[in-house]
Biopython code that builds the backbone (N, CA, C, O; Angstrom):
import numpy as np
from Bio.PDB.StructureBuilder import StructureBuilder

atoms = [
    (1, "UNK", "N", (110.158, 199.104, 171.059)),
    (1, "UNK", "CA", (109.126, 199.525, 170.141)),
    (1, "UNK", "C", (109.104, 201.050, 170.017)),
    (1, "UNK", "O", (108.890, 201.712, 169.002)),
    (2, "UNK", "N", (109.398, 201.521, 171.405)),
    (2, "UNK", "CA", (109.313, 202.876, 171.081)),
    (2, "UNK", "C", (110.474, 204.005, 170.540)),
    (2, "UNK", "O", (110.367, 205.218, 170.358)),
    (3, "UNK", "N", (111.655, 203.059, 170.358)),
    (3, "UNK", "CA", (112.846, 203.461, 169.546)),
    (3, "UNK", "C", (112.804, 203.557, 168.232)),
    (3, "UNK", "O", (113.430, 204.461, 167.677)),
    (4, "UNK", "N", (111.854, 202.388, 167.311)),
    (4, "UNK", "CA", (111.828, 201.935, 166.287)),
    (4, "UNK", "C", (110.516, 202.660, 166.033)),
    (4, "UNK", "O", (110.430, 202.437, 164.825)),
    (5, "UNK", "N", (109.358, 203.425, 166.351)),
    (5, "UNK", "CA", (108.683, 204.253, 166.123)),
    (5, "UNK", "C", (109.226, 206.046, 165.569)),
    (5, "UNK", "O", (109.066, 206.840, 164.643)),
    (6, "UNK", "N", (110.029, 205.884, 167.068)),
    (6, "UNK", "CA", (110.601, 207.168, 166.822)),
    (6, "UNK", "C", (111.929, 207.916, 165.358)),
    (6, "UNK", "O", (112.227, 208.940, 164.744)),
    (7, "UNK", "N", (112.288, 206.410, 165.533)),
    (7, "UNK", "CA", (113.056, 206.481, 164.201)),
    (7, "UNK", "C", (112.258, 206.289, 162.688)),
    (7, "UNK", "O", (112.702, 206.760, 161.641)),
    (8, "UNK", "N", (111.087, 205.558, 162.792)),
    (8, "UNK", "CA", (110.444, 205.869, 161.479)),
    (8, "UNK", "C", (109.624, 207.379, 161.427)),
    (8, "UNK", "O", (109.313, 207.994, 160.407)),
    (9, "UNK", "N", (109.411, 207.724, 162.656)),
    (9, "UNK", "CA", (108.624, 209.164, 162.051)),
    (9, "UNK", "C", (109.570, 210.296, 161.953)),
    (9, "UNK", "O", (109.092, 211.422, 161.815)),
    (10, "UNK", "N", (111.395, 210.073, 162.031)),
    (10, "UNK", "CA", (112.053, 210.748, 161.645)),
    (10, "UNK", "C", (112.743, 210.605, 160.558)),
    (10, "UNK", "O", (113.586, 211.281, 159.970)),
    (11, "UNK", "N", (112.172, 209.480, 160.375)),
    (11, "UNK", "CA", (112.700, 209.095, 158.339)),
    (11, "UNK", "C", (111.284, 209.682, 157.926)),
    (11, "UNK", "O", (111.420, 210.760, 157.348)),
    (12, "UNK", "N", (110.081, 209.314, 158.048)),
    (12, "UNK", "CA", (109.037, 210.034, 157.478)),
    (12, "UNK", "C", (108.936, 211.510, 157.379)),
    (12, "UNK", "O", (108.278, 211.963, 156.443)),
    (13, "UNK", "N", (109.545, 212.389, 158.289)),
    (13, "UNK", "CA", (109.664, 213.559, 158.927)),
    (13, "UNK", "C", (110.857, 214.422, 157.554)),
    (13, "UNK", "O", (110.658, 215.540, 157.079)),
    (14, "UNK", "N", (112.075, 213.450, 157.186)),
    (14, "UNK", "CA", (113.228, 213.579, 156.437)),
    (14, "UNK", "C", (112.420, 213.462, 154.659)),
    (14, "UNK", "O", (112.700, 214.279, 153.783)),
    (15, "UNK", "N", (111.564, 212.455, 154.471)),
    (15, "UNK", "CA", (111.185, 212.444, 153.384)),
    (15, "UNK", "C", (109.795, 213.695, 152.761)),
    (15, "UNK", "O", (109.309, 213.986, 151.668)),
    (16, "UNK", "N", (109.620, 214.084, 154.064)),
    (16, "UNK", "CA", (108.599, 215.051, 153.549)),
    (16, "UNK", "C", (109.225, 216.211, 153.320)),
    (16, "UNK", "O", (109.178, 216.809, 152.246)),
    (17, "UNK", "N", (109.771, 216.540, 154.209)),
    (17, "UNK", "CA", (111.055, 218.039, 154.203)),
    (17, "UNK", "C", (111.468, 217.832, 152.719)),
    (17, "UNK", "O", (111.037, 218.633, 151.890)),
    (18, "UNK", "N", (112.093, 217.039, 152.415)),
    (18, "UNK", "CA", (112.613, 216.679, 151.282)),
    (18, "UNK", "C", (111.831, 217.449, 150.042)),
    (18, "UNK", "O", (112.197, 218.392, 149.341)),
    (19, "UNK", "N", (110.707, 216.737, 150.048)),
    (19, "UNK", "CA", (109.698, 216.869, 148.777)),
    (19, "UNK", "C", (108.847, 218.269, 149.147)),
    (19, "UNK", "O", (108.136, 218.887, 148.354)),
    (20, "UNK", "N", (109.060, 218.559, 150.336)),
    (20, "UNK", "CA", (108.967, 220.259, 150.491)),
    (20, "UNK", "C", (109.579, 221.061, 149.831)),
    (20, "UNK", "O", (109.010, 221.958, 149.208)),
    (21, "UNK", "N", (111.054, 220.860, 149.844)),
    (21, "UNK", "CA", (111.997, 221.803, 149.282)),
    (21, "UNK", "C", (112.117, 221.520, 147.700)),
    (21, "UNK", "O", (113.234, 221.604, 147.190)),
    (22, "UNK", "N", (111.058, 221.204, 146.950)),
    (22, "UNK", "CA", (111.263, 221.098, 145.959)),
    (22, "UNK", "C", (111.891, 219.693, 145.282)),
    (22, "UNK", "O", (112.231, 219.834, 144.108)),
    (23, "UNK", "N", (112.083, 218.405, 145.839)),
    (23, "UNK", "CA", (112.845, 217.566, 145.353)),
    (23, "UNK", "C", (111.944, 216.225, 145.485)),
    (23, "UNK", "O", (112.022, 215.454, 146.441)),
    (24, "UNK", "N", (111.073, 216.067, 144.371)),
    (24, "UNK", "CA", (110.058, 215.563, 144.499)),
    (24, "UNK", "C", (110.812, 213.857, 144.675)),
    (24, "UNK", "O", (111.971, 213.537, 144.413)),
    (25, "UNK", "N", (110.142, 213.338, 144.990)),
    (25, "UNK", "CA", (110.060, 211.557, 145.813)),
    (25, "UNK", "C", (109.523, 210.713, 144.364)),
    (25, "UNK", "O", (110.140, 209.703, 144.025)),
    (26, "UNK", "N", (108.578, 211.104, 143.714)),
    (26, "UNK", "CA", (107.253, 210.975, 142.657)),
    (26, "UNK", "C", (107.479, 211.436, 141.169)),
    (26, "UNK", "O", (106.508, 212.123, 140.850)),
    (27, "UNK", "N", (108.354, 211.330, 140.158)),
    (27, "UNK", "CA", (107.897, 212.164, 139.360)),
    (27, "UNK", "C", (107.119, 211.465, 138.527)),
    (27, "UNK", "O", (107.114, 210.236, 138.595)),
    (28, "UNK", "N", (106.303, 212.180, 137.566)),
    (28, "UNK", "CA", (105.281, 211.705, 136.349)),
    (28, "UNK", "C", (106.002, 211.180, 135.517)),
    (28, "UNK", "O", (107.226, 211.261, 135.621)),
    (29, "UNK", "N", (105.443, 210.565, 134.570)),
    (29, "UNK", "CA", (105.559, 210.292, 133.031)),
    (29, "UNK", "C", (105.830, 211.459, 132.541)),
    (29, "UNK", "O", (107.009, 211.502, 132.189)),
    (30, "UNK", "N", (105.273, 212.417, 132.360)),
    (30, "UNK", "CA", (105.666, 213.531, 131.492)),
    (30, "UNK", "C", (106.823, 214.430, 131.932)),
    (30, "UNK", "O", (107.487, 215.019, 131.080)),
    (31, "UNK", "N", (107.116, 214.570, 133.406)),
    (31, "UNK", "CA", (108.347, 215.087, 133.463)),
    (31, "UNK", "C", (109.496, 214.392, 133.392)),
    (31, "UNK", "O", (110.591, 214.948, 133.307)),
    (32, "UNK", "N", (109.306, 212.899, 133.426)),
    (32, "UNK", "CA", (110.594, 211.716, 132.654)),
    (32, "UNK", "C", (110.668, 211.825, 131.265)),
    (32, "UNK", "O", (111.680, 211.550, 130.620)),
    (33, "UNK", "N", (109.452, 212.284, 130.718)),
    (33, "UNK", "CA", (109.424, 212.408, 128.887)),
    (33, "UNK", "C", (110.052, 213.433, 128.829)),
    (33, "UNK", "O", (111.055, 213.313, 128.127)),
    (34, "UNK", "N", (109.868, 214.712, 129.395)),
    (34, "UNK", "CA", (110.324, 215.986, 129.277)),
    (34, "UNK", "C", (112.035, 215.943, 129.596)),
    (34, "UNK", "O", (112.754, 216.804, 129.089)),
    (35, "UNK", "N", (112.511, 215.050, 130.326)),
    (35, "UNK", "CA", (113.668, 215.282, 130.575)),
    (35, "UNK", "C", (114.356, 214.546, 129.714)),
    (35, "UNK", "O", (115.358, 214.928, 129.110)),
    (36, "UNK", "N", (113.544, 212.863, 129.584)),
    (36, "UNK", "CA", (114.264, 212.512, 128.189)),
    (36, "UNK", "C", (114.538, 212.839, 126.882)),
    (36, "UNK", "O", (115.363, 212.373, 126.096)),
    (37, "UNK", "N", (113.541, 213.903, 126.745)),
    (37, "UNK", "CA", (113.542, 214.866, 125.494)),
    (37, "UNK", "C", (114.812, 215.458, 125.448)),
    (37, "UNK", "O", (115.303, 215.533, 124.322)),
    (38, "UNK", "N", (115.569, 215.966, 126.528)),
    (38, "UNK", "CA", (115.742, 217.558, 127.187)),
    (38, "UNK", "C", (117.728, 216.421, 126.837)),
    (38, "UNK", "O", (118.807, 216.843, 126.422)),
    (39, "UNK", "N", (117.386, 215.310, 127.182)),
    (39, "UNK", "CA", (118.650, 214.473, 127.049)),
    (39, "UNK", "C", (118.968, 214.199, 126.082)),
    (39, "UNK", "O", (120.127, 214.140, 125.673)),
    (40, "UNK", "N", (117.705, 213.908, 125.351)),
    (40, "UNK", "CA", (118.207, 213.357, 123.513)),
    (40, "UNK", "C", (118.573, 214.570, 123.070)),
    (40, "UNK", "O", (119.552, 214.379, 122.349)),
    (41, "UNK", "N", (118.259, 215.977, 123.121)),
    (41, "UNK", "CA", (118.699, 217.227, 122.232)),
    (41, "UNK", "C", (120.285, 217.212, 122.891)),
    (41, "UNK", "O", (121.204, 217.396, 122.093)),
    (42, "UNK", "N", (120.638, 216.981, 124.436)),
    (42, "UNK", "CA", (121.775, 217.188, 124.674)),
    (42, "UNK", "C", (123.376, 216.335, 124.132)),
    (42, "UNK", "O", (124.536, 216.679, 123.907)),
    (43, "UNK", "N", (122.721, 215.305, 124.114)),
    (43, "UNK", "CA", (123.646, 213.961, 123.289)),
    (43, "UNK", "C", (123.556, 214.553, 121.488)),
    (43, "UNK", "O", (124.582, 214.794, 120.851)),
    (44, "UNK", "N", (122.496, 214.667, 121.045)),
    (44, "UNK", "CA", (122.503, 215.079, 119.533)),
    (44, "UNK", "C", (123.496, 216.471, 119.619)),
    (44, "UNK", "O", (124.046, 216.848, 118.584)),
    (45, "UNK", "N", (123.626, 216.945, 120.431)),
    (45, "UNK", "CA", (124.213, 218.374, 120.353)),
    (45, "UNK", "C", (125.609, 218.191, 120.260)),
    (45, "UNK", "O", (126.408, 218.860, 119.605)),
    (46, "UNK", "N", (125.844, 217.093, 121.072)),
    (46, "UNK", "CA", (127.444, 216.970, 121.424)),
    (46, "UNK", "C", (128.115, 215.887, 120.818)),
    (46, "UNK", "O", (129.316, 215.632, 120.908)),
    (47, "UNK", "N", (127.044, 215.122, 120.048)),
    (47, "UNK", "CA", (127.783, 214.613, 118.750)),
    (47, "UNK", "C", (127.770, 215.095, 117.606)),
    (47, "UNK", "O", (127.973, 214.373, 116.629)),
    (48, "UNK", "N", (127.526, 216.420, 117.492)),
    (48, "UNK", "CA", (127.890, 216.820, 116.653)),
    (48, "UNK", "C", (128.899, 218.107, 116.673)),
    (48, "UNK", "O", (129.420, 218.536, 115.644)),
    (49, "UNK", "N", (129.097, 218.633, 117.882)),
    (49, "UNK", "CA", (130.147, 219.274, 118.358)),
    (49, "UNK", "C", (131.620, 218.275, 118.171)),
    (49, "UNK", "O", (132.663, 218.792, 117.769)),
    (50, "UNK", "N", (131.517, 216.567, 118.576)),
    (50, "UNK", "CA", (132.453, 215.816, 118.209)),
    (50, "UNK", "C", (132.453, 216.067, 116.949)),
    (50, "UNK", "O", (133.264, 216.906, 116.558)),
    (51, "UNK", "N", (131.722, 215.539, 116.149)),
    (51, "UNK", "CA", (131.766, 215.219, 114.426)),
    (51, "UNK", "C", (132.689, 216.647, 114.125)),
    (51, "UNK", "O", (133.692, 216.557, 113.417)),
    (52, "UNK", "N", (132.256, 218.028, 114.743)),
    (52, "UNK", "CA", (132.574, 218.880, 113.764)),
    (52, "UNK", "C", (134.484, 219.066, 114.266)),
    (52, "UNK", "O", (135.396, 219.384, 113.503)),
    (53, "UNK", "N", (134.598, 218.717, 115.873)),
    (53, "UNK", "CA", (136.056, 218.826, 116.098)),
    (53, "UNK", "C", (136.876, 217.890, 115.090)),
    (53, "UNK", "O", (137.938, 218.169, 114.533)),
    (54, "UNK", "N", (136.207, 216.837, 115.002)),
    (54, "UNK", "CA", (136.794, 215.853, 114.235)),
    (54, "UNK", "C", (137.181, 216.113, 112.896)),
    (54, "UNK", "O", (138.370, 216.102, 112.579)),
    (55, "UNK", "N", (136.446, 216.302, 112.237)),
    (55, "UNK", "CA", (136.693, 217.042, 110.575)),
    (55, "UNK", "C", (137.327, 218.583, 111.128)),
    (55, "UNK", "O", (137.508, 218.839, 109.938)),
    (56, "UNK", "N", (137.543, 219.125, 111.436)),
    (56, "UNK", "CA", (138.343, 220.388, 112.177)),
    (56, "UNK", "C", (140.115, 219.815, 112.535)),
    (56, "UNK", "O", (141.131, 220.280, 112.019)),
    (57, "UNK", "N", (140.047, 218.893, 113.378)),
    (57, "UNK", "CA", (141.053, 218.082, 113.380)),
    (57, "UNK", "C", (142.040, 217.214, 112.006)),
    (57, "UNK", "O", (143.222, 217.221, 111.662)),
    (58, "UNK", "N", (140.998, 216.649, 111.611)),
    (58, "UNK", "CA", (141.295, 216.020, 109.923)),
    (58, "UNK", "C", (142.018, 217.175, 109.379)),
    (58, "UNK", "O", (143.242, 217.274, 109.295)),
    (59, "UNK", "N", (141.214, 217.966, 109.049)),
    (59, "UNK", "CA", (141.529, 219.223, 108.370)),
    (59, "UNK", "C", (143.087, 219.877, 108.660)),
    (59, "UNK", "O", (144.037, 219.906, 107.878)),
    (60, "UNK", "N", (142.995, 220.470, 110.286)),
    (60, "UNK", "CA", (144.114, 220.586, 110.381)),
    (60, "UNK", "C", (145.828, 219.519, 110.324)),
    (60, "UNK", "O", (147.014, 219.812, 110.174)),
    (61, "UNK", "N", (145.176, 218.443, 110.506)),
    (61, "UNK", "CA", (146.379, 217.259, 110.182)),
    (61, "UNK", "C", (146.967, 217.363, 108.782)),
    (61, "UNK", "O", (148.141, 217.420, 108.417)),
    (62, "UNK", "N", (145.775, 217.372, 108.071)),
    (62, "UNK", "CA", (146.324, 217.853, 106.517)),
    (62, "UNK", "C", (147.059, 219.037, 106.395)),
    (62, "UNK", "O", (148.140, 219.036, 105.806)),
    (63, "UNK", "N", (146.604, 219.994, 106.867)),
    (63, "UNK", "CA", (146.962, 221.274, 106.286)),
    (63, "UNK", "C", (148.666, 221.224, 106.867)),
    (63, "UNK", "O", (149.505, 221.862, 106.230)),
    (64, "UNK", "N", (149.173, 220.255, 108.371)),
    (64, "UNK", "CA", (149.940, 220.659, 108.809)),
    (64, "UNK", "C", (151.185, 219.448, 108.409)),
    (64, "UNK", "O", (152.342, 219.317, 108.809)),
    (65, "UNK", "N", (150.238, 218.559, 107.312)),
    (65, "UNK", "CA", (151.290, 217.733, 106.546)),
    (65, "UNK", "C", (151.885, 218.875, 105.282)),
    (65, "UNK", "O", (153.064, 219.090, 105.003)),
    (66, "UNK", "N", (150.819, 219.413, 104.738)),
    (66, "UNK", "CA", (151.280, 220.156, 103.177)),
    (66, "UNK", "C", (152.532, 221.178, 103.676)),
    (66, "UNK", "O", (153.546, 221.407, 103.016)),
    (67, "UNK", "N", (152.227, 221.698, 104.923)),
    (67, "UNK", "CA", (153.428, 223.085, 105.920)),
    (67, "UNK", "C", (154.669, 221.991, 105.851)),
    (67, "UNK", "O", (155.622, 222.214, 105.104)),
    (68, "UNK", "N", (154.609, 220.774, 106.683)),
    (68, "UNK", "CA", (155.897, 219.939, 106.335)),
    (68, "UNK", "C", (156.437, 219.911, 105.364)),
    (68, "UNK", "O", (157.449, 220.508, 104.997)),
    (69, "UNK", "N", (155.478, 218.860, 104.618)),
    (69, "UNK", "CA", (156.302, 218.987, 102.909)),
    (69, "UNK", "C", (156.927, 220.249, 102.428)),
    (69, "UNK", "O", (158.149, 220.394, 102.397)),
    (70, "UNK", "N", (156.036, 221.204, 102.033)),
    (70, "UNK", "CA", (156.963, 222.977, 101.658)),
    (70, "UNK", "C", (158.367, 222.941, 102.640)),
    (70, "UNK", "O", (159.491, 222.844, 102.147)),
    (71, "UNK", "N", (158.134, 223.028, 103.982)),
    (71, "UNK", "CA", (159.585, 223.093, 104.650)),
    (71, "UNK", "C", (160.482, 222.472, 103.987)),
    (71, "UNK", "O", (161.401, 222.999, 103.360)),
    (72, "UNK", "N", (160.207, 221.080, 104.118)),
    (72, "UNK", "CA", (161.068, 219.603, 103.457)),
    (72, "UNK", "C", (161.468, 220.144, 102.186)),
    (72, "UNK", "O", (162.654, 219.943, 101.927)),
    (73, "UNK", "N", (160.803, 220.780, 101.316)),
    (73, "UNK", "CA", (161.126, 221.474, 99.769)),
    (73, "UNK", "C", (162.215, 222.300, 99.959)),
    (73, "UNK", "O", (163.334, 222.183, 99.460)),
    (74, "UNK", "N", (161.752, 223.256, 100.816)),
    (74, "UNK", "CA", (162.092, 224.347, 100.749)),
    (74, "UNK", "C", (163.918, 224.758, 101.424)),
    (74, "UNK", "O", (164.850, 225.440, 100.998)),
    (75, "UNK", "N", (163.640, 223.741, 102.878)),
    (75, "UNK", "CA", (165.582, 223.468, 102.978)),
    (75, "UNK", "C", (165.982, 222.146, 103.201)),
    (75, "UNK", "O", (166.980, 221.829, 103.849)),
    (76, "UNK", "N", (165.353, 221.526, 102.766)),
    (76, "UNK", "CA", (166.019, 219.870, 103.234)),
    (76, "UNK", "C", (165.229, 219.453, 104.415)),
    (76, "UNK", "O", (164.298, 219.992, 105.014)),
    (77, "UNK", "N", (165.827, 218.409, 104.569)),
    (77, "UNK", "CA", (165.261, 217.645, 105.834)),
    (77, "UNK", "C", (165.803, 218.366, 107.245)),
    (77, "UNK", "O", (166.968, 218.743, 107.373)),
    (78, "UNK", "N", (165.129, 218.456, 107.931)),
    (78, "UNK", "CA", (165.643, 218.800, 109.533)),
    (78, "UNK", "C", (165.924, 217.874, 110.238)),
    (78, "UNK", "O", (165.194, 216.882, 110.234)),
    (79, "UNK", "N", (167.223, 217.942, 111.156)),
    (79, "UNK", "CA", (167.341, 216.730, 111.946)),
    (79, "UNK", "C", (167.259, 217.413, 113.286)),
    (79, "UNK", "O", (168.229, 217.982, 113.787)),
    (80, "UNK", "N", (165.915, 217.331, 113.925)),
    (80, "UNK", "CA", (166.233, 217.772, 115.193)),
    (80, "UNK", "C", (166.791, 217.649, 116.474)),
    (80, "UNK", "O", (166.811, 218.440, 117.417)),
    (81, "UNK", "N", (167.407, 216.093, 116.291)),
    (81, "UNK", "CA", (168.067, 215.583, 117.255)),
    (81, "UNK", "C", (169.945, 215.702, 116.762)),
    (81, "UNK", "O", (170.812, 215.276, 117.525)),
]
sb = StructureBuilder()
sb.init_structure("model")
sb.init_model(0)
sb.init_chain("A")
sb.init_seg("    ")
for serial, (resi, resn, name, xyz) in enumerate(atoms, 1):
    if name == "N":
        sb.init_residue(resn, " ", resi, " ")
    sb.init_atom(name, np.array(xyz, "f"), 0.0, 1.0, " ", f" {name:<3s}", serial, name[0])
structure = sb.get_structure()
């Protein structure tokens, strides 16, 4: 009994330290709202950082078909092998 005492008031002992140093055990509703807020701006942010690589990408695929073709015009076909 007195092993199994001593070991819960050093888990109790571990969880308070804890929420001492700042790392709360508890949080509210409003700091889960606040962070889910804080998550939806971060996901909206970075799909649209995708969207814009993407059309950036598009873009350059094109531009680096029209550079082919002119080459292809300009001396024939290349055989690089």
């Amino acid at each position: 009994m007195e092993k199994w005492f001593t070991k819960l008031n050093e888990e109790i002992q571990l969880i308070l330290d804890s929420a001492s140093e700042g790392e709360p055990t508890i949080t509210s509703p409003e700091i889960v709202a606040q962070e889910h807020r804080e998550l939806q701006a971060k996901v909206t942010h970075l799909t649209q950082l995708i969207s814009t690589y993407k059309d950036a990408l598009d873009e350059l695929r094109i531009e680096n078909g029209q550079y082919r073709e002119l080459i292809s015009q300009r001396f024939g076909d290349i055989d690089l092998f």
